[in-house]
N, C-alpha and C positions, 0 to 999 in steps of 0.2 A: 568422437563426434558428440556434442550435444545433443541432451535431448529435448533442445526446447528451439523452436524456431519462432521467430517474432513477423511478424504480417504486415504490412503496411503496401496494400496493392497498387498500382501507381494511376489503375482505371477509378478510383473516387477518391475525396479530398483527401488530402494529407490531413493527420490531426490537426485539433485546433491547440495542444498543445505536447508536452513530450510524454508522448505513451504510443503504444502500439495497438492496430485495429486488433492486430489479434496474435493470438501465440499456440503454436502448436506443439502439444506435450506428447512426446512419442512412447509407446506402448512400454511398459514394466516399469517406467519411473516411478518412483518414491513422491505421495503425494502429502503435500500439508494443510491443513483448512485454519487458518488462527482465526479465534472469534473477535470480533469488534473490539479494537481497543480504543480507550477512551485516554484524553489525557494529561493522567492520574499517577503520580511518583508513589514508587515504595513507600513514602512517608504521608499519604493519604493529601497530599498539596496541589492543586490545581493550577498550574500557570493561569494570570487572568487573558491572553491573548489569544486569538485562533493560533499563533502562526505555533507560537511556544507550545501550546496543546498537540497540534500537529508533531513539531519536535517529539514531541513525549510518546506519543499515536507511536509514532514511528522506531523511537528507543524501544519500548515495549515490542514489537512486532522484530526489532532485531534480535532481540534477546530471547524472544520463540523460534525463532530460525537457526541459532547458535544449537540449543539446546536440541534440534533436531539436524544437527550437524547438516547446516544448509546454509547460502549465505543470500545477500541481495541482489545478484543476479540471477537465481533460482525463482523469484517471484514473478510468475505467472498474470496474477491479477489482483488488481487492488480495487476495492469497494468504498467510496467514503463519503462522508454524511457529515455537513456542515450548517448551522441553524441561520447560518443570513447570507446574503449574494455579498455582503462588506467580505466575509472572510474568505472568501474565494482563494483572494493573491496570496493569502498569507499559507494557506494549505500549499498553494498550488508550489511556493519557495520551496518552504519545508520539503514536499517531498519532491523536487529537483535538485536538492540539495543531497539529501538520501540517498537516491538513486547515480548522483554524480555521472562518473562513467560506462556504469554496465547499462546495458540496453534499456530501454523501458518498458513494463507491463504492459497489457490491456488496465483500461482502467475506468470506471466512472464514477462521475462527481454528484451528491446529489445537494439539494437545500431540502431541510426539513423542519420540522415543527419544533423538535425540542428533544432532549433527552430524560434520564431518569433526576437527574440533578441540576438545576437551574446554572449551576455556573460553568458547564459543560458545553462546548461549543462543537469539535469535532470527534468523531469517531472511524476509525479504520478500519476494514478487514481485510486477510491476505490469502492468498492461495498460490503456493510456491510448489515446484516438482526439479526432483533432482535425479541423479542415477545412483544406483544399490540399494541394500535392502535396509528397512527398518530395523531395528537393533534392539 
């Protein structure tokens, strides 16, 4: 049995796109928190696009979840921060792309001011729960 059950109640709207209102992480899982990735290559290179940066958000974020022997159906909930209403669609690919066929998160979107670096458009966070113990 999983320990993760995904929520979408059928008494208020359905999302307005693919995520879940909510997800229930059942008692002794294995929890993850990855901090805000931004979307920045190993080689210090910024794709100049939301959607690419998202891509990158996202590589990054798989590559914490590997190394916590966890995969992308394990993620729980995603947090993300976008600096203009334009980049919306292109995050919103990106991670429907990512996510493909396992279930989807809880998740929210937000628009905000700006990051530490000007040519930084989006930033992720994740919170993933799995079963067994940490190693």
């Amino acid at each position: 049995m999983s320990v993760l059950h995904r929520l979408t109640p059928p008494h208020i709207r359905p999302p307005f796109a693919r995520y879940a209102h909510g997800v229930v992480v059942a008692a002794g899982a294995r929890l993850l928190f990855c901090s805000g990735q931004l979307g920045v290559a190993p080689d210090d290179s910024v794709p100049a696009d939301a959607e690419a940066q998202a891509e990158r958000c996202l590589q990054n974020i798989d590559a914490i979840l590997q190394a916590a022997g966890m995969q992308r159906a394990d993620v729980v909930r995603l947090n993300a921060y976008v600096t203009d209403r334009a980049h919306l669609a292109g995050y919103m690919r990106a991670r429907d792309r990512f996510f493909g066929a396992v279930p989807p998160p809880a998740s929210t979107l937000m628009i905000v001011a700006g990051f530490a670096r000007p040519e930084l458009l989006v930033e992720i966070e994740a919170i993933a729960a799995a079963e067994g113990t940490t190693s």
